[in-house]
C-alpha positions as CSV (number, residue, x, y, z in Angstrom):
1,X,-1.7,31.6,15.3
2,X,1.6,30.8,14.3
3,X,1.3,27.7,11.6
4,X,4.3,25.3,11.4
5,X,6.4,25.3,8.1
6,X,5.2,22.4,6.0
7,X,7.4,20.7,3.2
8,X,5.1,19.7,0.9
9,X,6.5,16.6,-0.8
10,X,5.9,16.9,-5.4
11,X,4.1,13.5,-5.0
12,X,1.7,15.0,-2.5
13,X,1.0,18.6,-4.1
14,X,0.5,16.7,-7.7
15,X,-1.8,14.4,-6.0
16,X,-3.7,17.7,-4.4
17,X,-3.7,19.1,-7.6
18,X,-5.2,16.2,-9.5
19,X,-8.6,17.4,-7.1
20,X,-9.3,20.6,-8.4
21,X,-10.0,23.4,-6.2
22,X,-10.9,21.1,-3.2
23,X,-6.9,20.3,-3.6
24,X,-5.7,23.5,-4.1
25,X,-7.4,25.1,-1.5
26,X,-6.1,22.1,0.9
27,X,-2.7,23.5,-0.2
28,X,-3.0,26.5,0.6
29,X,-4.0,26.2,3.9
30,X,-3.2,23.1,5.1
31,X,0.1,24.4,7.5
32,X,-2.9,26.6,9.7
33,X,-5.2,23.3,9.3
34,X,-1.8,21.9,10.8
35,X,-1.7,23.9,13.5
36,X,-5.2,24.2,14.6
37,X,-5.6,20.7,14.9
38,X,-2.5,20.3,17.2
39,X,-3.9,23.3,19.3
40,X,-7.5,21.1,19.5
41,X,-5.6,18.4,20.6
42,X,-2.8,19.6,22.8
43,X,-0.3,18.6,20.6
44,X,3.0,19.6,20.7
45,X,4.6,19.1,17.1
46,X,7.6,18.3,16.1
47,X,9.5,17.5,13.2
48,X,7.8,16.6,9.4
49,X,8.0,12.9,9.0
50,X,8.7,12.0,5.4
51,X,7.1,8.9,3.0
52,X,3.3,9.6,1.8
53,X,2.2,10.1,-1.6
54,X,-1.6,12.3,-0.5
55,X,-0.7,13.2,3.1
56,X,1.6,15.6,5.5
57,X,2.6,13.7,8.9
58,X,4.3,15.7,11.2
59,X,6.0,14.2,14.1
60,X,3.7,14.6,17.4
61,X,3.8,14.2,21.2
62,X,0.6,14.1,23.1
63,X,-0.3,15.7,26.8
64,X,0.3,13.0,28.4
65,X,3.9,12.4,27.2
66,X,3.2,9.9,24.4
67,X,5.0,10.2,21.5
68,X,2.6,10.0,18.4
69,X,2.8,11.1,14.1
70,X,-0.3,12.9,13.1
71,X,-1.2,13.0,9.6
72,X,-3.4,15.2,7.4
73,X,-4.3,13.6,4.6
74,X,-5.5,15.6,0.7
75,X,-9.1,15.5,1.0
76,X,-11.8,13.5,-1.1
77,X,-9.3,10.4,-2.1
78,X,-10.9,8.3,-0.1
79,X,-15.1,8.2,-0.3
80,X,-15.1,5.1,1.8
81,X,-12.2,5.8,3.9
82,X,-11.0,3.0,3.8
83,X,-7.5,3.5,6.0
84,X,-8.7,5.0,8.6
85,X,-11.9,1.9,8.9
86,X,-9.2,-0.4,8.3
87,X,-6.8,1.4,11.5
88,X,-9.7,1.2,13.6
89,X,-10.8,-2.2,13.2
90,X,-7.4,-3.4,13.7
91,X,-7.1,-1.8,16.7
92,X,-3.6,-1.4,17.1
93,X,-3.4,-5.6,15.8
94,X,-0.8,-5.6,13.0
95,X,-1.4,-1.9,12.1
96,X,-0.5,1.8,13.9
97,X,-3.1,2.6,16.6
98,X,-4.8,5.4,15.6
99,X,-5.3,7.8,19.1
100,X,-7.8,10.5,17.4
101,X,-9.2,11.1,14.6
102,X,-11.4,13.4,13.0
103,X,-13.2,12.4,9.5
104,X,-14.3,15.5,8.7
105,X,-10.6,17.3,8.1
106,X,-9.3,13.6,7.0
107,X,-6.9,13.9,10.0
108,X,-5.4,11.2,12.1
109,X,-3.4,11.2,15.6
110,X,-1.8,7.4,15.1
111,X,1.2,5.9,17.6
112,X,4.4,7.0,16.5
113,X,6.5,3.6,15.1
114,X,10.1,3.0,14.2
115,X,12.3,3.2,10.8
116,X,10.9,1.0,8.2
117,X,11.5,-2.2,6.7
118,X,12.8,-1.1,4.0
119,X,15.6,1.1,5.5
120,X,17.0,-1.8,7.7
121,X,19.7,-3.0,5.7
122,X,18.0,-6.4,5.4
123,X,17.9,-8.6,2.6
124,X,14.8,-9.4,0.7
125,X,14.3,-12.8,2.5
126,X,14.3,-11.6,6.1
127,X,11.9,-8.7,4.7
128,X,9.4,-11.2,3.3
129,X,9.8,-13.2,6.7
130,X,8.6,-10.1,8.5
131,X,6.4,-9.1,6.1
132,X,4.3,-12.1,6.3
133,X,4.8,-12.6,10.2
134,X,3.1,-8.6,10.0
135,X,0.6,-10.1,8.0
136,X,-0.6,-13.0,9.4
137,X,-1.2,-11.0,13.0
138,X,-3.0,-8.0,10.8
139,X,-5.3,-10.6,8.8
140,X,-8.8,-10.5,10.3
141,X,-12.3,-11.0,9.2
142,X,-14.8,-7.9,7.8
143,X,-15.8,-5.7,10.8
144,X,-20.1,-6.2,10.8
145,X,-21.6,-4.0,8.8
146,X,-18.5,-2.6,6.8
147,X,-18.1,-2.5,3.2
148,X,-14.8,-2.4,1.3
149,X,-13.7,-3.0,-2.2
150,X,-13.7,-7.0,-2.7
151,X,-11.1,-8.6,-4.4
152,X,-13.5,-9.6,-7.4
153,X,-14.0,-5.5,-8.4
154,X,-10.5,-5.2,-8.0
155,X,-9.9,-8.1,-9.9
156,X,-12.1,-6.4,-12.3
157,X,-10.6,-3.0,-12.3
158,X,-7.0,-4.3,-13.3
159,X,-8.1,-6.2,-16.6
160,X,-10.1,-3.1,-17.4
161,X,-6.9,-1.0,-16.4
162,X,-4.1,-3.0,-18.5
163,X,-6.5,-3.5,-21.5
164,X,-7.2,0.2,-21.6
165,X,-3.8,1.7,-20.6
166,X,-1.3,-1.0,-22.9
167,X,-3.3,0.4,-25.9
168,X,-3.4,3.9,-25.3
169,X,0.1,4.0,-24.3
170,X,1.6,2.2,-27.2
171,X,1.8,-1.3,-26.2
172,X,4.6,-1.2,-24.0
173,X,4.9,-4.6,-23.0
174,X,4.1,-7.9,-24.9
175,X,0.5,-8.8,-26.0
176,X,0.8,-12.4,-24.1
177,X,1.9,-10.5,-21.2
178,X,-1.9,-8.7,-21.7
179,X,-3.5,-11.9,-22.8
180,X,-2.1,-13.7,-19.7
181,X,-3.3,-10.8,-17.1
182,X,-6.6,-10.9,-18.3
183,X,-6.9,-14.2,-17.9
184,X,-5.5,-14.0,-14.3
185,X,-7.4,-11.1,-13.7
186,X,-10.8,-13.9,-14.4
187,X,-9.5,-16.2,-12.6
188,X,-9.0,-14.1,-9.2
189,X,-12.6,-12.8,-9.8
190,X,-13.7,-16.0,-10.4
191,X,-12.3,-17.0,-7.1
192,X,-13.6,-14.2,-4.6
193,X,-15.1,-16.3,-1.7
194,X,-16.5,-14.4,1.0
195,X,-16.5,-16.9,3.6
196,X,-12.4,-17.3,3.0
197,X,-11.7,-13.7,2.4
198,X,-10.4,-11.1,4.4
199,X,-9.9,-7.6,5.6
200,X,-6.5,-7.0,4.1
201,X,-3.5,-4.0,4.0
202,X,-3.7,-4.0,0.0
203,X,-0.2,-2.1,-0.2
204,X,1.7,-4.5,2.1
205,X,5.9,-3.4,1.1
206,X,8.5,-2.8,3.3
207,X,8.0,0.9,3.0
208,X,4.4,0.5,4.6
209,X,6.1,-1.8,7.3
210,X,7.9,-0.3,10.8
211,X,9.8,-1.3,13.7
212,X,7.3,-1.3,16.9
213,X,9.7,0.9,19.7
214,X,11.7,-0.8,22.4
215,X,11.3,-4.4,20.0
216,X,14.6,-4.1,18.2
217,X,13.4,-4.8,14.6
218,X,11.7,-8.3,15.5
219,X,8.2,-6.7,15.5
220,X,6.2,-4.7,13.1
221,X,3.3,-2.5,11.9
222,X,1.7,-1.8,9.4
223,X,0.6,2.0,7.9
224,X,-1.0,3.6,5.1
225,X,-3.6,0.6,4.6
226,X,-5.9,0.6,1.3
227,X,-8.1,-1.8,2.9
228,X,-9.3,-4.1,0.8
229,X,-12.0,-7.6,1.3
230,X,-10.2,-10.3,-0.9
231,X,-8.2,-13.1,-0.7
232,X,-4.7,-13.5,1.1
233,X,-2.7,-14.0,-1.5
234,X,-3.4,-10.5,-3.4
235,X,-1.0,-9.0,0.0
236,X,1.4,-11.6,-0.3
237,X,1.3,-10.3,-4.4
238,X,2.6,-6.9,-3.1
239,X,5.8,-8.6,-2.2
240,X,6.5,-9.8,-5.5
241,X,5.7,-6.9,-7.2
242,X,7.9,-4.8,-5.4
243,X,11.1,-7.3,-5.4
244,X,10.7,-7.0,-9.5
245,X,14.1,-4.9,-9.8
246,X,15.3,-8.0,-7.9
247,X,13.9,-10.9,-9.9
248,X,15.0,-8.9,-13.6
249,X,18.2,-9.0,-12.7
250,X,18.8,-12.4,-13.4
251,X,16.6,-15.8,-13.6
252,X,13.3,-13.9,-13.2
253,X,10.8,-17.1,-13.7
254,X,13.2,-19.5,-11.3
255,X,13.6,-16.5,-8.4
256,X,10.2,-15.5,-8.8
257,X,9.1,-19.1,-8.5
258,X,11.4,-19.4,-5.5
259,X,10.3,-16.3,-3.9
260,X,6.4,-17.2,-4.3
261,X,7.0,-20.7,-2.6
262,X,8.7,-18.8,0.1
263,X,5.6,-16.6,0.9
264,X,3.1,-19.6,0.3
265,X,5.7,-21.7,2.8
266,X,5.2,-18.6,5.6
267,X,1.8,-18.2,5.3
268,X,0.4,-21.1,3.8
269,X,-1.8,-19.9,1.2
270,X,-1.6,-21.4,-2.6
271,X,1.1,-20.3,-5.2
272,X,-1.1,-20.0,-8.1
273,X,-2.9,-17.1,-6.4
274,X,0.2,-15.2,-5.2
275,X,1.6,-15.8,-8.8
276,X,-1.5,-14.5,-10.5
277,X,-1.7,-11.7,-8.5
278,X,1.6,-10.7,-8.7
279,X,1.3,-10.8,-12.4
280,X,-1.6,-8.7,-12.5
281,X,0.3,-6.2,-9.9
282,X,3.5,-6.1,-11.8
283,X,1.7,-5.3,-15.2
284,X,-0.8,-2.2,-13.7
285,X,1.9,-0.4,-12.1
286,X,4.3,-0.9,-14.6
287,X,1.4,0.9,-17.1
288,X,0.4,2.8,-14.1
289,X,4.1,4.4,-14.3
290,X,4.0,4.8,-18.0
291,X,1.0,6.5,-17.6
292,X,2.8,9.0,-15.1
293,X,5.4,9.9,-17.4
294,X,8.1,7.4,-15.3
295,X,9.6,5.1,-18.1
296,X,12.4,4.0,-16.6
297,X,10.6,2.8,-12.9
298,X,7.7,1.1,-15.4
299,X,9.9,-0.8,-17.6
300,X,11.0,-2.7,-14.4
301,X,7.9,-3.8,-13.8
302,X,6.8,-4.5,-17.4
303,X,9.8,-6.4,-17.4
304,X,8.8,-9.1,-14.7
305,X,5.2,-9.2,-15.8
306,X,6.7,-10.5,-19.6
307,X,9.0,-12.7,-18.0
308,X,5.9,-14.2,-16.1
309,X,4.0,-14.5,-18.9
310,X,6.3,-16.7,-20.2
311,X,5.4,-19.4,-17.5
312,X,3.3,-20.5,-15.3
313,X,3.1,-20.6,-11.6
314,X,5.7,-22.6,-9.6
């Protein structure tokens, strides 16, 4: 069988080769796992799609003439598979209809979508206005019977994460910057309500966001969910965390106050959570990035999260 010739992106081997030999050997023979799958299926492929950080997606058109992306994704990242629960319950409802699937080879058949968000051209308020319009159609309550991380362990897992990694990597931000996490980090745990919370993207930017064909950029998906049960605002954090190039750049407390009234303005949901959230975002990737050897990316981060330390929420 002749097996398609598969680009495999440096994010994506690294993050295969972080598994041990269940990653390497995914490696090497993931363009024949490729292949055979499309065969399965009665797939014609096409062209590899780029973005992905643990996954190959190769461009896809079905039998019947639909065109779809189908994406193979490094195996045992996910124990509770989380995307691919979160894709179903959704059901094509804010989020890429997922076609086929097959747990077993971590492979998905999903509808094929348009450019992204991010490579529109717009600015950072129209993205946040379709971000949160996304959003509030892919919000929905836990499918019966389905567990996913709440948002009081992940709560949890951030303090533990910025204590550990600002001292082992040399205290590369300000200690109130720490001391202020933490206590945001209590707070949102503090918080977690069931009854309120729901199933949610967890990685909600505009690079997870794309055009729905034939609606000329005025409707959106999302891809690549986390899935996550926790409270609104931690998606509406994502936002602020990845405008933080933006808000450095000049009055970072007055834009970022003006940036979380916008999303609590669209969606309705309190500041103060957004805010903490977006603190405790900002401040675990910028470590996260230190941690990966990517100074100049993390000090952008670490940047907003001291600025926001500084103050409070709007």
């Amino acid at each position: 069988m002749k097996t398609p010739a598969l680009f495999i992106r440096d994010k994506v081997r690294a993050t295969a080769e972080a598994q041990g030999q269940a990653g390497s050997a995914w490696l090497a023979q993931v363009d024949e796992l490729v292949a055979t799958i499309a065969a399965q299926w009665n797939l014609t492929l096409g062209a590899q799609l780029t973005g992905g950080t643990a996954s190959v997606v190769v461009a896809a058109r079905t039998a019947d003439g639909e065109d779809a992306a189908l994406k193979v994704a490094v195996p045992g990242l996910d124990p509770f598979a989380g995307e691919l629960r979160t894709l179903l319950a959704a059901n094509g409802r804010g989020y890429a209809r997922v076609l086929r699937h097959d747990r077993s080879r971590d492979a998905m058949l999903l509808e094929r979508l348009g450019p992204r968000l991010a490579e529109l051209g717009f600015d950072a308020d129209t993205q946040i206005e379709a971000l949160c319009a996304t959003l509030k159609t892919a919000w929905r309550s836990l499918p019966e019977g389905e567990i996913f991380t709440t948002g009081a362990q992940k709560a949890r897992d951030h303090s533990q994460f910025i204590a550990k990694a600002w001292a082992e990597f040399g205290k590369p931000c300000s200690e109130r910057t720490i001391e202020r996490a933490r206590d945001y980090a209590a707070a949102r745990e503090r918080a977690f309500d069931p009854e309120t919370a729901v199933l949610a993207h967890g990685d909600a930017h505009a690079w997870n966001t794309l055009v729905v064909p034939g609606s000329e950029a005025k409707a959106f998906k999302f891809v690549d969910p986390d899935g996550l049960f926790v409270e609104r605002a931690y998606d509406l954090s994502i936002s602020l965390r990845e405008l933080s190039a933006e808000l450095v750049a000049g009055d970072e407390i007055g834009l970022g106050h003006r940036r979380c009234r916008q999303l609590a303005h669209l969606t309705g949901v309190a500041t103060e959570a957004i805010w903490q959230w977006g603190l405790l975002e900002c401040a675990s990737n910028g470590l996260l990035y230190v941690k990966q050897g990517m100074p100049d990316v993390a000090r952008q981060f670490l940047a907003a999260a001291d600025a926001w330390a500084k103050g409070g929420p709007p």
